[in-house]
PAMARGU-525665 format. One record per residue (C-alpha): residue in three letters; x, y, z; residue number from 1. Coordinates in nm, 3 decimals. Each point is the difference from the previous one (the first is absolute). Layout:
! residues N
roba ala | east X | north Y | up Z | ronu NUM;
...
//
This chain:
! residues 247
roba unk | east -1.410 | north -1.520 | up -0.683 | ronu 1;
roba unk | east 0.054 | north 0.094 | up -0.387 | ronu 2;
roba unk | east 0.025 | north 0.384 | up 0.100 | ronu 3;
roba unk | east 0.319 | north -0.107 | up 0.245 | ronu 4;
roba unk | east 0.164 | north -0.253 | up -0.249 | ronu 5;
roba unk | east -0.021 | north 0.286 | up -0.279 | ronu 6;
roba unk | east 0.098 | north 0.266 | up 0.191 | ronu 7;
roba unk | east 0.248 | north 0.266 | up -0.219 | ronu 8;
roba unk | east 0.197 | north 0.284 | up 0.129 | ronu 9;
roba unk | east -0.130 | north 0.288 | up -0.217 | ronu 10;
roba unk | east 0.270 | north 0.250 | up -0.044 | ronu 11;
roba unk | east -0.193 | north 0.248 | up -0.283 | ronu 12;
roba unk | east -0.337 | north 0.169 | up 0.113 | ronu 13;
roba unk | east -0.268 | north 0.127 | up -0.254 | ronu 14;
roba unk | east -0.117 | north 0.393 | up 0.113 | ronu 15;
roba unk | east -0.373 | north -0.128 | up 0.117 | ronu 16;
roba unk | east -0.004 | north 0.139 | up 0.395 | ronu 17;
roba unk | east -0.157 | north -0.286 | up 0.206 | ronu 18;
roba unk | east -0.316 | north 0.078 | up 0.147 | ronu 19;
roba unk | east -0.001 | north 0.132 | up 0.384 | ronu 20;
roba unk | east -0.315 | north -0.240 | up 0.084 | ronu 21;
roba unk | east 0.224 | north -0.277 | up -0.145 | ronu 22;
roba unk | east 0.297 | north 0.131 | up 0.139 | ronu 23;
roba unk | east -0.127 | north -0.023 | up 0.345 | ronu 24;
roba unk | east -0.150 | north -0.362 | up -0.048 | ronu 25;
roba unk | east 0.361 | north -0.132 | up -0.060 | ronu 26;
roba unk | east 0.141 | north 0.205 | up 0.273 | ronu 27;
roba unk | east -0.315 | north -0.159 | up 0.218 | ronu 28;
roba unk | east 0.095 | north -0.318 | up -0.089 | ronu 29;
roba unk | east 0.397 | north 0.051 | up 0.097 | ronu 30;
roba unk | east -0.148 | north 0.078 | up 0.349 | ronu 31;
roba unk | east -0.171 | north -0.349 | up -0.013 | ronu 32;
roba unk | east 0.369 | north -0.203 | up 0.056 | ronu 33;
roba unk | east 0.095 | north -0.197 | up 0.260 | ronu 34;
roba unk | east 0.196 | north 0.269 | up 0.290 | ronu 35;
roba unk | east 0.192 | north -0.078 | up 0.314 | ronu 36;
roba unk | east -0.247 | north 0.013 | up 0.323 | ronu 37;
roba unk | east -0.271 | north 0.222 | up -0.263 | ronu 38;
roba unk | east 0.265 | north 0.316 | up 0.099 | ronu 39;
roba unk | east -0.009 | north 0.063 | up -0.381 | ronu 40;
roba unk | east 0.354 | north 0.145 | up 0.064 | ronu 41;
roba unk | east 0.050 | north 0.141 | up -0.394 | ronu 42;
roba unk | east -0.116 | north 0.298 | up -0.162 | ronu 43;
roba unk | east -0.019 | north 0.045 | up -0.381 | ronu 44;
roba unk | east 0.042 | north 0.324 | up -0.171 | ronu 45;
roba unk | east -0.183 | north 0.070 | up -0.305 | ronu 46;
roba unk | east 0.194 | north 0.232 | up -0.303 | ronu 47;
roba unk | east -0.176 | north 0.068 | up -0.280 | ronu 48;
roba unk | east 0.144 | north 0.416 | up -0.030 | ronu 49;
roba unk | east 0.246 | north -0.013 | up -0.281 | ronu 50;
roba unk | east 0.221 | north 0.265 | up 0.206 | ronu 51;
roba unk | east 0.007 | north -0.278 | up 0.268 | ronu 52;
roba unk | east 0.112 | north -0.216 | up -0.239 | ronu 53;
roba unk | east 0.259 | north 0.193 | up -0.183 | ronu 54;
roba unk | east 0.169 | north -0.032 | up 0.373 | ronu 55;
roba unk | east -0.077 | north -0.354 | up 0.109 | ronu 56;
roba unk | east 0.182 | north -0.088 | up -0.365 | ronu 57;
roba unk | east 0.370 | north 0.051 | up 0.097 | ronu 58;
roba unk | east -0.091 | north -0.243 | up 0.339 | ronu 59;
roba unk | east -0.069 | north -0.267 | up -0.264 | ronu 60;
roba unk | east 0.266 | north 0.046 | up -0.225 | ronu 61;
roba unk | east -0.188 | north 0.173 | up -0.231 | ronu 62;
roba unk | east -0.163 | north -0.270 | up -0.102 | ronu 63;
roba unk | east -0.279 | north 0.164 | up -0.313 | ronu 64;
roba unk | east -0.317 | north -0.190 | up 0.195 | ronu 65;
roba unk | east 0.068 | north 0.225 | up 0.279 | ronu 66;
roba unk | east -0.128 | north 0.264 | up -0.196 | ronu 67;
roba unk | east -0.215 | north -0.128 | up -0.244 | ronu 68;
roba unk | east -0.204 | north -0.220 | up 0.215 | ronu 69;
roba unk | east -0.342 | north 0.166 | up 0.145 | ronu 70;
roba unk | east 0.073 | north -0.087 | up 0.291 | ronu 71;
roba unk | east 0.289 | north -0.111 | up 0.290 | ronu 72;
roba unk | east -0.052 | north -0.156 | up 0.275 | ronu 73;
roba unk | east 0.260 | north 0.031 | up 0.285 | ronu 74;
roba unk | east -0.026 | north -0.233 | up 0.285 | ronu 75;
roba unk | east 0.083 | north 0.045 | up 0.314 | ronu 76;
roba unk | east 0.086 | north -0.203 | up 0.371 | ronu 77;
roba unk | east -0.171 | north 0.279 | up 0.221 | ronu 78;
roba unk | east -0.025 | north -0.041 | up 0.367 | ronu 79;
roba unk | east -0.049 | north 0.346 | up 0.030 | ronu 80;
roba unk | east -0.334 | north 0.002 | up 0.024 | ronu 81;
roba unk | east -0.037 | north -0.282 | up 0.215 | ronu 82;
roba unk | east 0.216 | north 0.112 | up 0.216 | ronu 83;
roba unk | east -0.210 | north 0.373 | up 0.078 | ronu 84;
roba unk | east -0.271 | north -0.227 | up 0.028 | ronu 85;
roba unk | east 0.165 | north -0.204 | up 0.286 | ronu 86;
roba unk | east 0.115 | north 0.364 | up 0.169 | ronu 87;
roba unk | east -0.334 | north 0.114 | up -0.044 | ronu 88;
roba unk | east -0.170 | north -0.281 | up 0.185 | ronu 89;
roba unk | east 0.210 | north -0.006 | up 0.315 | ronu 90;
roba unk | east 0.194 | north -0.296 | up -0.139 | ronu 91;
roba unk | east 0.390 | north 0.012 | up -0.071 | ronu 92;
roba unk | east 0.147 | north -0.125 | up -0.326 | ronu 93;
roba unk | east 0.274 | north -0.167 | up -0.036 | ronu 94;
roba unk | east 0.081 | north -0.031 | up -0.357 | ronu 95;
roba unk | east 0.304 | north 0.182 | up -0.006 | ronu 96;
roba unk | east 0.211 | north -0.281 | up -0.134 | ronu 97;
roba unk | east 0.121 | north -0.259 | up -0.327 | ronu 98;
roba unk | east -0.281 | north -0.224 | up 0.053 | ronu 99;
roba unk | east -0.299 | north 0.252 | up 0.028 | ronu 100;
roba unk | east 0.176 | north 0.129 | up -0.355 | ronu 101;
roba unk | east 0.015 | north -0.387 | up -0.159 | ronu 102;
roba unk | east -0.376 | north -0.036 | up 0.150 | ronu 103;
roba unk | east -0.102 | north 0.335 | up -0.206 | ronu 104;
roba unk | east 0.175 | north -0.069 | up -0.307 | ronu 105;
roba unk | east -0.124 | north -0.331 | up -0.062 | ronu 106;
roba unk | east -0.380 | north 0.119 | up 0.104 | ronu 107;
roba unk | east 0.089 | north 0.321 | up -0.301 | ronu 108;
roba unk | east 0.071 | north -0.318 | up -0.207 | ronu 109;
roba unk | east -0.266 | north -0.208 | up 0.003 | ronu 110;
roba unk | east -0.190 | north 0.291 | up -0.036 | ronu 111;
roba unk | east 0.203 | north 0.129 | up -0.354 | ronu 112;
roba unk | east -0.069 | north -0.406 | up -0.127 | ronu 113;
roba unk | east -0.382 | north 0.041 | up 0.090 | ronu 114;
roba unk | east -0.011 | north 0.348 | up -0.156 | ronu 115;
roba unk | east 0.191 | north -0.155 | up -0.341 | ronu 116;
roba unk | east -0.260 | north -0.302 | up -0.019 | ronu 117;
roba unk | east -0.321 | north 0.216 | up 0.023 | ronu 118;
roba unk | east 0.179 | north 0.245 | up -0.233 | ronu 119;
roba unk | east 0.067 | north -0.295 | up -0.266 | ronu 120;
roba unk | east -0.327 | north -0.127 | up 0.069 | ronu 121;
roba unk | east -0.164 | north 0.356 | up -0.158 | ronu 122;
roba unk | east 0.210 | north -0.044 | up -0.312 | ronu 123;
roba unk | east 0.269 | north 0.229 | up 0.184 | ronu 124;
roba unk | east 0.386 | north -0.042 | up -0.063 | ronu 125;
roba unk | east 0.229 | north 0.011 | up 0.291 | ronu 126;
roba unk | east 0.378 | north 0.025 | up 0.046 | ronu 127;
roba unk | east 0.180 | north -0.047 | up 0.323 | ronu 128;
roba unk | east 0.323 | north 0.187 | up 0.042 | ronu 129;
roba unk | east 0.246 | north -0.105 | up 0.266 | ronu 130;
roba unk | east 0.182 | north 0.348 | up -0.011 | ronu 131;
roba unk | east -0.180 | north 0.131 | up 0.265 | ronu 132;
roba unk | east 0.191 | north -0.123 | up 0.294 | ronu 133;
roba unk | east 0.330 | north 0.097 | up -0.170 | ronu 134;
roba unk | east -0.094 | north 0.405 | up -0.046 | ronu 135;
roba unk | east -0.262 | north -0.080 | up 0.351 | ronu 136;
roba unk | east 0.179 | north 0.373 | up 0.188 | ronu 137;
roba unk | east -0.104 | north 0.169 | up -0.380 | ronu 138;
roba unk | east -0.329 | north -0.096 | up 0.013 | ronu 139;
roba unk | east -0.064 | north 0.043 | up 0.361 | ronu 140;
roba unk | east 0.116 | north 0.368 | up -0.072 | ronu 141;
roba unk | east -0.191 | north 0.047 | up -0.301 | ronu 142;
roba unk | east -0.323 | north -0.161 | up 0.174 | ronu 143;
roba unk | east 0.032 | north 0.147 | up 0.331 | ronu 144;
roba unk | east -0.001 | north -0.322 | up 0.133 | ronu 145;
roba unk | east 0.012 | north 0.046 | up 0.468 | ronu 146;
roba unk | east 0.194 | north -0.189 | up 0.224 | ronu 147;
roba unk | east -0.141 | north -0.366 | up -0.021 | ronu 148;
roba unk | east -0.095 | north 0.003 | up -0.399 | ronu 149;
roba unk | east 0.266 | north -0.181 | up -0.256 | ronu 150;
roba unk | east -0.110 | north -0.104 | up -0.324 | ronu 151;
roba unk | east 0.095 | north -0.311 | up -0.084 | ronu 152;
roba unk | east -0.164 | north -0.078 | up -0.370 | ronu 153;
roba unk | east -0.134 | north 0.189 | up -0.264 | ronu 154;
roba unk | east -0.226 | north -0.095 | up -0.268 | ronu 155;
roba unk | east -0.121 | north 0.164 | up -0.327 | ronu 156;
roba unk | east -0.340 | north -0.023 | up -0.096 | ronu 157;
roba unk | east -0.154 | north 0.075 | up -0.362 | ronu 158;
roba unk | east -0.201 | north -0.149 | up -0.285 | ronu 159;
roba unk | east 0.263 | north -0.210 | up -0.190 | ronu 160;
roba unk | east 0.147 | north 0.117 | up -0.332 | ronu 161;
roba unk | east 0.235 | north -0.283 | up -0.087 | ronu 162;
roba unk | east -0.134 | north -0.373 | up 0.011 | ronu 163;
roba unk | east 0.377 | north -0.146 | up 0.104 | ronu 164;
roba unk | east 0.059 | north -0.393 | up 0.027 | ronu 165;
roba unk | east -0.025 | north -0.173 | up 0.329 | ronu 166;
roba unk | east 0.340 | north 0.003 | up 0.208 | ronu 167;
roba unk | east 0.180 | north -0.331 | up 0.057 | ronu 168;
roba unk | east 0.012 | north -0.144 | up 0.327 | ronu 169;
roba unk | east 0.165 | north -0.262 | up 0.176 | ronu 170;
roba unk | east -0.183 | north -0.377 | up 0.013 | ronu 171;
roba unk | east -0.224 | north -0.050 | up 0.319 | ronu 172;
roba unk | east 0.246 | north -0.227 | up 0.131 | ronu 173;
roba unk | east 0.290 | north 0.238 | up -0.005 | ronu 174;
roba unk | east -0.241 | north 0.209 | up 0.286 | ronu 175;
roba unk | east -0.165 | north -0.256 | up 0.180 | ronu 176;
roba unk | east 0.081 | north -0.209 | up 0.260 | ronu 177;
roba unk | east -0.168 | north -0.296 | up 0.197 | ronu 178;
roba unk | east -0.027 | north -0.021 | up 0.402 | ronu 179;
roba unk | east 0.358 | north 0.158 | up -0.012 | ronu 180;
roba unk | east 0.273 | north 0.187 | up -0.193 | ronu 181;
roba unk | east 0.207 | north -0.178 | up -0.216 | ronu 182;
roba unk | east 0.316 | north 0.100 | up -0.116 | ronu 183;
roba unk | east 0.085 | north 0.032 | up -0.369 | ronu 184;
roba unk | east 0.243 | north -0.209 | up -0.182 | ronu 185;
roba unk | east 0.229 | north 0.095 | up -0.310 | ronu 186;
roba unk | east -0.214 | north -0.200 | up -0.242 | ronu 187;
roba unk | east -0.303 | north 0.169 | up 0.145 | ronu 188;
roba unk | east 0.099 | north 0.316 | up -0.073 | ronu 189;
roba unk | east 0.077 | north -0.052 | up -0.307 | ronu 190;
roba unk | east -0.289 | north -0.184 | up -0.085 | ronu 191;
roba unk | east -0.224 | north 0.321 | up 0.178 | ronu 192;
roba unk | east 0.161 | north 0.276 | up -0.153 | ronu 193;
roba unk | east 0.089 | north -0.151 | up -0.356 | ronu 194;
roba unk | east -0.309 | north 0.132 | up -0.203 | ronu 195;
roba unk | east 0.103 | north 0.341 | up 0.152 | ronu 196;
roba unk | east 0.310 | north -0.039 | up -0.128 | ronu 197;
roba unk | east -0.059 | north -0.086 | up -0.318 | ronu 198;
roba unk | east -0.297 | north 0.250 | up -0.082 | ronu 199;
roba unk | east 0.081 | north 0.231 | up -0.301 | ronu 200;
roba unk | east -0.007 | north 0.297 | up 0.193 | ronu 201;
roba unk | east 0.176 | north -0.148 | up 0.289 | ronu 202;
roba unk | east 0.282 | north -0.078 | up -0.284 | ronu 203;
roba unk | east 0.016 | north 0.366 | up -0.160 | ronu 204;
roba unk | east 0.044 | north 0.073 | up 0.382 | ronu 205;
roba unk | east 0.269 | north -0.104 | up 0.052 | ronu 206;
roba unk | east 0.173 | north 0.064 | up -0.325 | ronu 207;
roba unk | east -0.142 | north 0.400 | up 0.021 | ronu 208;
roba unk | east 0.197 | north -0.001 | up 0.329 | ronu 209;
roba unk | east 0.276 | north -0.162 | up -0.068 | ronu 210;
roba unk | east -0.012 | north -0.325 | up 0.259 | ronu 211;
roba unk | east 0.102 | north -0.314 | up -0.013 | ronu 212;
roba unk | east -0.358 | north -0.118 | up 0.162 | ronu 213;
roba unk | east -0.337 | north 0.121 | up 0.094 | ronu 214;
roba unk | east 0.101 | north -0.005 | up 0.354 | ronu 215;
roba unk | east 0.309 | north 0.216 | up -0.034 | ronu 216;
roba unk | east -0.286 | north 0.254 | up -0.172 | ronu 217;
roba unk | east -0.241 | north 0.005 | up 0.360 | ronu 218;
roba unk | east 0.408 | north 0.043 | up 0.183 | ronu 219;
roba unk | east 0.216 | north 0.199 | up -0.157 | ronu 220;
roba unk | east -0.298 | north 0.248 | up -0.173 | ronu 221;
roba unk | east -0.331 | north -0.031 | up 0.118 | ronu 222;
roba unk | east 0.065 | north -0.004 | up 0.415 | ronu 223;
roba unk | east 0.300 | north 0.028 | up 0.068 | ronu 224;
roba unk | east 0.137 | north -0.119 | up 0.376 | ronu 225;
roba unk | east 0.139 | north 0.426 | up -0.036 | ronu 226;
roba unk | east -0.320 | north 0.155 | up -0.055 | ronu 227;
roba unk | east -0.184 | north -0.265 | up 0.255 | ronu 228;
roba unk | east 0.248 | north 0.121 | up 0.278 | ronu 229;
roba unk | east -0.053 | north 0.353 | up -0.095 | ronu 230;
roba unk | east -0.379 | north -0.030 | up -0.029 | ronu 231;
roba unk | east -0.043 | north -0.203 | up 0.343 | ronu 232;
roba unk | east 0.189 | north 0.237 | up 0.204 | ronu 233;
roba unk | east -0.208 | north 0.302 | up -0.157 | ronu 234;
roba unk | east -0.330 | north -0.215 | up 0.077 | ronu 235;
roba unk | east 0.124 | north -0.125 | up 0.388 | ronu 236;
roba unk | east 0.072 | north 0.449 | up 0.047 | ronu 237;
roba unk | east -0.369 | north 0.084 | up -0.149 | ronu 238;
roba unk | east -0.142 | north -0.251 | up 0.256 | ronu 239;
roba unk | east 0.198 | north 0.106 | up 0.282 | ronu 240;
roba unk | east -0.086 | north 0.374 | up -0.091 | ronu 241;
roba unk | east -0.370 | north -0.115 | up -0.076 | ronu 242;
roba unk | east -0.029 | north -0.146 | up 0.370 | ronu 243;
roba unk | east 0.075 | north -0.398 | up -0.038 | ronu 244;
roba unk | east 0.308 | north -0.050 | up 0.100 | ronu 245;
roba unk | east -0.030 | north 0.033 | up 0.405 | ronu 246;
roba unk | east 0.156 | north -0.332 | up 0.144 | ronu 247;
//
């Protein structure tokens, strides 16, 4: 339980290459995760070249861990295997659709949390990056990824270099609710999100972008509705072209 409640994103990687035998054990234990029917519908694809890298860094923005971590972990909703399996036992699959895709990506998921928990367990630093589904038709192209394969999260994976403070969250009762959802009131969310709000960095935030609140920063800079609209139509074409859109 201490491991999860101290759990940093560790952006800065020292050089030290992590083991194969070790490297294997935390990939092992990925496998381990809950999956939908045991179809173990993901795939994960392992990058530790650093010409590899130099390519997969654009898809992420860039981002310097991309590069400088040993190693990056791209994870995948695949029903392409399962579905030669199915052709090659007499048996006709019919996973052609949305649901079969939702089914795989959360199975590639649970997987990437599993992997990042055994990681962090072996003294390992992790960071998740949720560019991967924006640039998804780059790295499909760059990993040869078939019809039936979309990646869905990526992860680096390295022995930290940087010992960064934990990351606020909201209160357990902002998340949780009992027997059924209830809605939020205005003095709830302020009460929730105030410590947020009021952070240092949160502050320097908003001033650094020139907002009126924290909120206007996730809006008008971070996600904007322009770039969501752009990004979900580019995603909805890659999993039409990728063999999931066929109802």
């Amino acid at each position: 339980m201490d491991l999860l409640n101290s759990h940093r994103t560790i952006r800065k990687y020292g050089s030290k290459a992590i083991p194969d035998e070790l490297l294997q054990s935390v990939l092992y234990s990925g496998t381990r995760a809950s999956t939908t029917g045991n179809m173990q519908v993901y795939s994960i694809i392992v990058t530790r070249d650093n010409e590899m890298k130099e390519k997969l860094s654009p898809c992420h923005f860039n981002q310097p861990m991309v590069k400088e971590a040993p190693v990056v972990l791209t994870f995948c909703a695949d029903f392409n295997r399962f579905n030669k399996w199915c052709n090659q036992r007499n048996a006709n699959p019919g996973y052609d659709n949305f649901l079969s895709f939702t089914t795989a990506a959360i199975d590639a998921v649970l997987v990437a949390q599993n992997i990042c928990i055994a990681a962090e367990n072996e003294g390992l630093g992790i960071c998740y990056l949720g560019t991967t589904t924006y640039m998804a038709q780059e790295i499909i192209d760059i990993l040869e990824l078939p019809e039936g394969v979309v990646p869905v999260t990526t992860v680096t994976l390295g022995y930290p270099d940087e010992d960064p403070p934990l990351t606020d969250r909201l209160p357990l009762e902002a998340v949780v609710h009992d027997e059924k959802y209830s809605d939020y009131t205005a003095n709830q969310i302020d009460k929730f999100y105030k410590n947020k709000e009021s952070l240092d960095s949160s502050l320097e935030f908003v001033k650094e972008n020139r907002k009126e609140t924290l909120a206007q920063v996730f809006t008008d800079v971070r996600y904007k509705k322009s770039d969501n609209m752009v990004f979900s139509k580019k995603l909805l074409d890659i999993l039409d072209r990728q063999g999931f859109m066929n109802q």
